[in-house]
C-alpha positions in Angstrom: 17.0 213.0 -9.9 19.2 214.6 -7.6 23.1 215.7 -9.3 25.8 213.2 -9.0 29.2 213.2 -11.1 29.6 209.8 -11.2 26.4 209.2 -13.2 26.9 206.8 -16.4 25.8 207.0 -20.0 23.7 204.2 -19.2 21.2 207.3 -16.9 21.4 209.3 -19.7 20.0 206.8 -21.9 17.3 205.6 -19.6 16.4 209.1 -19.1 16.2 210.0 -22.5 14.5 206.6 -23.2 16.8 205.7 -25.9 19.2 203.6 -26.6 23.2 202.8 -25.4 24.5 203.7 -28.7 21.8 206.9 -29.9 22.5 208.2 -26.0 26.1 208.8 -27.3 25.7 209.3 -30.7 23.7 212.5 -29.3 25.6 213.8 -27.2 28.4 214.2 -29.4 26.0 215.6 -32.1 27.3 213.2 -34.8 23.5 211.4 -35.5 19.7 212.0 -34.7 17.8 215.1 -35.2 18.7 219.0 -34.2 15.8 218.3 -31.2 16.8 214.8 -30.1 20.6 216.1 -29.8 19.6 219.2 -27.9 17.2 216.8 -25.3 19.9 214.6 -24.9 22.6 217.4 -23.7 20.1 218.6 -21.5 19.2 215.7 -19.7 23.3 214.8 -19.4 23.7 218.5 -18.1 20.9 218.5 -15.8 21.7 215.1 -13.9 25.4 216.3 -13.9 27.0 213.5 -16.3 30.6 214.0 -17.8 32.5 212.3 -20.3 34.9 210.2 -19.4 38.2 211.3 -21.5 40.0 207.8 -21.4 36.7 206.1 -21.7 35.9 208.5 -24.9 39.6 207.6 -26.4 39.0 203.8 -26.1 35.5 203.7 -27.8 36.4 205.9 -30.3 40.0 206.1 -30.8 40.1 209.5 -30.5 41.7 211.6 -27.3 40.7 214.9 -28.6 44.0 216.5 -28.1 46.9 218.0 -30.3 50.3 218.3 -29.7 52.4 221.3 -30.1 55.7 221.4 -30.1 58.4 224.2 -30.7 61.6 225.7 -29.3 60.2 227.4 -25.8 63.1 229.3 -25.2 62.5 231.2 -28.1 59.9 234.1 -27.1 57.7 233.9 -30.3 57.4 230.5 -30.3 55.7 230.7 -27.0 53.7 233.2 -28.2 52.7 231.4 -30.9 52.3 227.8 -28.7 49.5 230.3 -27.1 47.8 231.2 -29.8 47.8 227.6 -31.6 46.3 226.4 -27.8 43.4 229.2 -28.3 42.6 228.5 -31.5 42.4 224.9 -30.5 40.0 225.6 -27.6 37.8 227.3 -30.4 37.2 223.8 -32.1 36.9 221.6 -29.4 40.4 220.4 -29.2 43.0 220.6 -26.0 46.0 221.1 -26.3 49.7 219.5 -24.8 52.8 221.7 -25.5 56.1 220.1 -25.5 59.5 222.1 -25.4 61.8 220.7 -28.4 64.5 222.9 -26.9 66.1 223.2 -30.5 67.5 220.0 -30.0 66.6 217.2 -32.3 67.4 214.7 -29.9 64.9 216.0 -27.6 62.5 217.0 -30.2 62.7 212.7 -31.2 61.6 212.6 -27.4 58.7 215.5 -28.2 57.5 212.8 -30.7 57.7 209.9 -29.3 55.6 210.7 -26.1 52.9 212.4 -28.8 53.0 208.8 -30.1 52.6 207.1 -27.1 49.9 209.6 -25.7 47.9 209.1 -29.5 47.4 212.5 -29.7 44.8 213.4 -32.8 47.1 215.6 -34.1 50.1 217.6 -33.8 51.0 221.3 -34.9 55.0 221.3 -34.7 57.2 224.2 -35.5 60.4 221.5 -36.0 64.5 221.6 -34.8 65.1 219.7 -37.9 62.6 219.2 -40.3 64.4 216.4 -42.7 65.0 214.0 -39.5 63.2 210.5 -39.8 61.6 210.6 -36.2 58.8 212.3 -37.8 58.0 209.0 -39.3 57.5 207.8 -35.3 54.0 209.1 -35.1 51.3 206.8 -36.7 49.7 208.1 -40.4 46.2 208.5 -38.8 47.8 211.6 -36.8 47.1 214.5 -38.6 50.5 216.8 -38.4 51.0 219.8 -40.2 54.4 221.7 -39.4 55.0 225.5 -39.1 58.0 226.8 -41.4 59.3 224.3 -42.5 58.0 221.1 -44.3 58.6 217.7 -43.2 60.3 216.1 -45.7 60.9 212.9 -44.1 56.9 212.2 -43.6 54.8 212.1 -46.9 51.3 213.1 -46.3 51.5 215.8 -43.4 50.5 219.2 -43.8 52.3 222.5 -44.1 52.3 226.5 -43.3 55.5 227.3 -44.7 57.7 230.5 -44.0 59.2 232.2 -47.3 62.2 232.1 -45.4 64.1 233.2 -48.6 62.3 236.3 -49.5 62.7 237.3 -45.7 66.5 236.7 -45.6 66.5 238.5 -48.9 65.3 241.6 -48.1 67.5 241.7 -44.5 70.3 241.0 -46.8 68.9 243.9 -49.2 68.5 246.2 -46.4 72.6 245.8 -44.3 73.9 246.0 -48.2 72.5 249.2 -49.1 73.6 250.4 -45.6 77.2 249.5 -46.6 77.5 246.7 -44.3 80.1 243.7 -46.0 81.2 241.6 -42.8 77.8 240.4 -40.8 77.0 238.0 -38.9 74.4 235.6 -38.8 73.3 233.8 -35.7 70.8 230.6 -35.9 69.2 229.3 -33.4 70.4 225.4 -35.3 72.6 223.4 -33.5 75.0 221.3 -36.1 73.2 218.4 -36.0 70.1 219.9 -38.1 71.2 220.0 -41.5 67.4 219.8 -42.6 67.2 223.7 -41.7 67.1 226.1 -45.3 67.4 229.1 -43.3 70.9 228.9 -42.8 71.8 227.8 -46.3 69.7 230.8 -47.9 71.3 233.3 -46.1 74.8 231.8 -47.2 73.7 231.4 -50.6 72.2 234.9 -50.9 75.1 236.7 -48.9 77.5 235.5 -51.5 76.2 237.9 -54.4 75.5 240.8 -52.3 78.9 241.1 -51.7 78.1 240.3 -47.8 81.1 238.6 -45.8 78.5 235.9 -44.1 79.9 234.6 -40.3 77.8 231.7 -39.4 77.6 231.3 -35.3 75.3 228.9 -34.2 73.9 230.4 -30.8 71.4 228.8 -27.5 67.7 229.7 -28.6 67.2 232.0 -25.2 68.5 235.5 -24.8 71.0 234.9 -22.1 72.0 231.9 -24.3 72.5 234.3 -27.9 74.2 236.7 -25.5 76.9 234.5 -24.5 77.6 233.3 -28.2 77.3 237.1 -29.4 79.8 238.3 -26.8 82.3 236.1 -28.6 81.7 237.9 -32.0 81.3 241.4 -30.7 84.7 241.1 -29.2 86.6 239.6 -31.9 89.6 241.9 -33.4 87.3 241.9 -37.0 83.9 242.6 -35.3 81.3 242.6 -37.8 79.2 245.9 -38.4 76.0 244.5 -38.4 74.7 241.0 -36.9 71.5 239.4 -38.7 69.9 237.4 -36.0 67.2 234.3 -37.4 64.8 235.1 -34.4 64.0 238.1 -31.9 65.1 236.1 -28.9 68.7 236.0 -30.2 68.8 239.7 -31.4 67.9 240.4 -28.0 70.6 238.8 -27.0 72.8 241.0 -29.1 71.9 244.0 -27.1 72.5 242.3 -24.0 75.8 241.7 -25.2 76.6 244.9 -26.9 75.7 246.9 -23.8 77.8 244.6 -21.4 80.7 245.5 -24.0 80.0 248.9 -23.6 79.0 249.2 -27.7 76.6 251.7 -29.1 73.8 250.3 -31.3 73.5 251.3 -34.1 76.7 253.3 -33.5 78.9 250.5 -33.2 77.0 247.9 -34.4 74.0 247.3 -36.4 71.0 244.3 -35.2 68.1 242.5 -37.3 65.6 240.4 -36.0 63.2 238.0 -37.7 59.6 237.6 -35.9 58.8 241.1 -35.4 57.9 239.8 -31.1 56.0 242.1 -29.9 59.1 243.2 -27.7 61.0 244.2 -30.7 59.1 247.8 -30.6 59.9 248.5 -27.0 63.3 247.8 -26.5 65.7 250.8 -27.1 66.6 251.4 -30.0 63.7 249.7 -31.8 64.8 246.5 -33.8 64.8 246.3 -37.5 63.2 242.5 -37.7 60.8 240.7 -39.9 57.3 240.4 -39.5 55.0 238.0 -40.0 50.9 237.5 -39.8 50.5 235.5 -37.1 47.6 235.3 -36.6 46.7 234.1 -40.5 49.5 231.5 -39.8 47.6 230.0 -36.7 44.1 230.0 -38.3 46.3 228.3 -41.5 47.3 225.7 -39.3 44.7 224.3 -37.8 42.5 224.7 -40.4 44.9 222.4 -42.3 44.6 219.9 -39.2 41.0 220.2 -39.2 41.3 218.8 -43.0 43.6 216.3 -42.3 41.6 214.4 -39.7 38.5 214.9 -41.4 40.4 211.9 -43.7 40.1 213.8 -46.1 43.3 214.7 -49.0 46.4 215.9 -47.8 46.2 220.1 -48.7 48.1 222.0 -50.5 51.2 224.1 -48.3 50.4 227.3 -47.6 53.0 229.8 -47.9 53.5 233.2 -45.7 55.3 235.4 -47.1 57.1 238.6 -44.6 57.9 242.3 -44.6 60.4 243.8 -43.4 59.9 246.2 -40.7 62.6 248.9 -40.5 63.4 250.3 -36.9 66.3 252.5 -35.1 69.0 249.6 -34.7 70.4 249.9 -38.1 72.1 252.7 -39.9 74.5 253.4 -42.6 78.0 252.6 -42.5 81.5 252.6 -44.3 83.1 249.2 -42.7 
């Protein structure tokens, strides 16, 4: 039979000489024996037949794809959209990445479209993690979030960031330095108050004898720059700024050298993703490092569970180190 794409499931079957519903049974290797399944996705192969996605989704309700989302701006996200999409590929599953943008009202958007598209599942590293637009997509989705849990949506999944022990040991690290007045820039916008991050830091600034100067900053370099410019030029300029992600610490040194200010001389910088940038920029940033690629293989692992129907797992909970560079140092302010 010569090749044509547009052959049906119905050649396949007569090929094969079996029936409708054991033709397609096969070739997704769900029923019949090890050497039937085989013959069967030979036969499809060899006269050039192809699943037809939309077709697949209506008969079985399934689309085979996941949704990420995150905030793209943000360099490790997009590093670690990439490696959630790889590890996808590895079990069968394509992925659509949506930019959240670190706006809630856009990440509603985000979810809303994954609703719409019925996406299997979603793997979503979320703006605000308390907000009831989580609820949007259906409970046969299997969604497991990425640092934070959804509290709003009983029943998802979680890989969740010990945010706390991270902020901690930063907060450790400028204290023992000598540094009293930092500040902190997050990537939140005010409208996320489901975001611990912020909170911890305040909360564990406070006994450390740390002067904490919350300034909500863009999630992009240029963004953090603009928003650290402001600080780094104030008549009290802090001595050290604790940055919630590497993109915004980057963004501190963009700043710092268009004010003509030494780091660490003038001013100390902490990340908090240890992006493979951090090592090459000059000085090397003091950040916070974590595995990623044991959170990725956590993650979908937990979907994988999820959509097998199976009980919700337990979190699982990454804990960081703290990787000391060149853009700290000791001082007396």
């Amino acid at each position: 039979m010569p090749r044509d794409s547009r052959r049906t499931l119905q050649d396949v079957a007569d090929a094969a000489g079996l029936s409708l519903a054991a033709t397609s049974y096969a070739l997704r290797g769900t029923r019949g024996s090890a050497a039937t399944i085989e013959r069967v996705q030979a036969l499809a192969l060899e006269l050039g037949y192809r699943v037809d996605p939309i077709a697949r989704a209506l008969a079985s309700g399934r689309t085979g794809t996941v949704g990420i989302s995150g905030s793209l701006r943000d360099l490790w996200q997009q590093d670690l959209s990439v490696l959630l999409t790889r590890a996808l590929r590895t079990v069968d599953k394509d992925a659509t990445i949506a930019d959240a943008d670190a706006d809630p009202r856009v990440e509603r958007r985000v979810v809303e479209r994954f609703a719409a598209q019925r996406v299997d599942g979603a793997l979503v590293s979320p703006v605000d993690p308390s907000a009831d637009h989580w609820r949007l997509l259906p409970a046969s989705t299997a969604v497991v979030s990425i640092g934070d849990a959804l509290t709003a949506r009983p029943g998802s999944g979680a890989v969740l960031f010990d945010n706390g022990f991270g902020i901690g040991a930063v907060l450790d690290h400028l204290a023992e330095r000598g540094h009293r007045r930092v500040a902190l820039l997050t990537p939140s916008l005010p409208t996320t108050p489901g975001r611990p991050s912020e909170r911890l830091a305040v909360q564990l600034a406070q006994p450390r004898g740390i002067e904490l100067l919350v300034v909500p900053a863009p999630a992009s370099p240029a963004g953090a720059a603009e928003a650290a410019a402001g600080v780094l030029s104030a008549d009290r300029r802090p001595t050290a700024v604790f940055c919630l992600s590497d993109s915004l610490a980057f963004g501190v040194y963009r700043a710092a050298a268009d004010l003509g200010l030494r780091i660490p001389g003038d001013v100390s910088v902490v990340g908090f993703d240890d992006h493979q940038l951090a090592a090459l920029v000059a000085p090397a940033l003091t950040t916070v490092s974590w595995d990623e690629d044991a959170i990725v293989a956590a993650a979908v692992e937990q979907l994988l569970a999820l959509g097998g129907d199976g009980e919700v797992p337990d979190p699982v909970v990454f804990r960081p180190h703290l990787v000391v560079r060149d853009s700290t140092r000791f001082t007396t302010g």
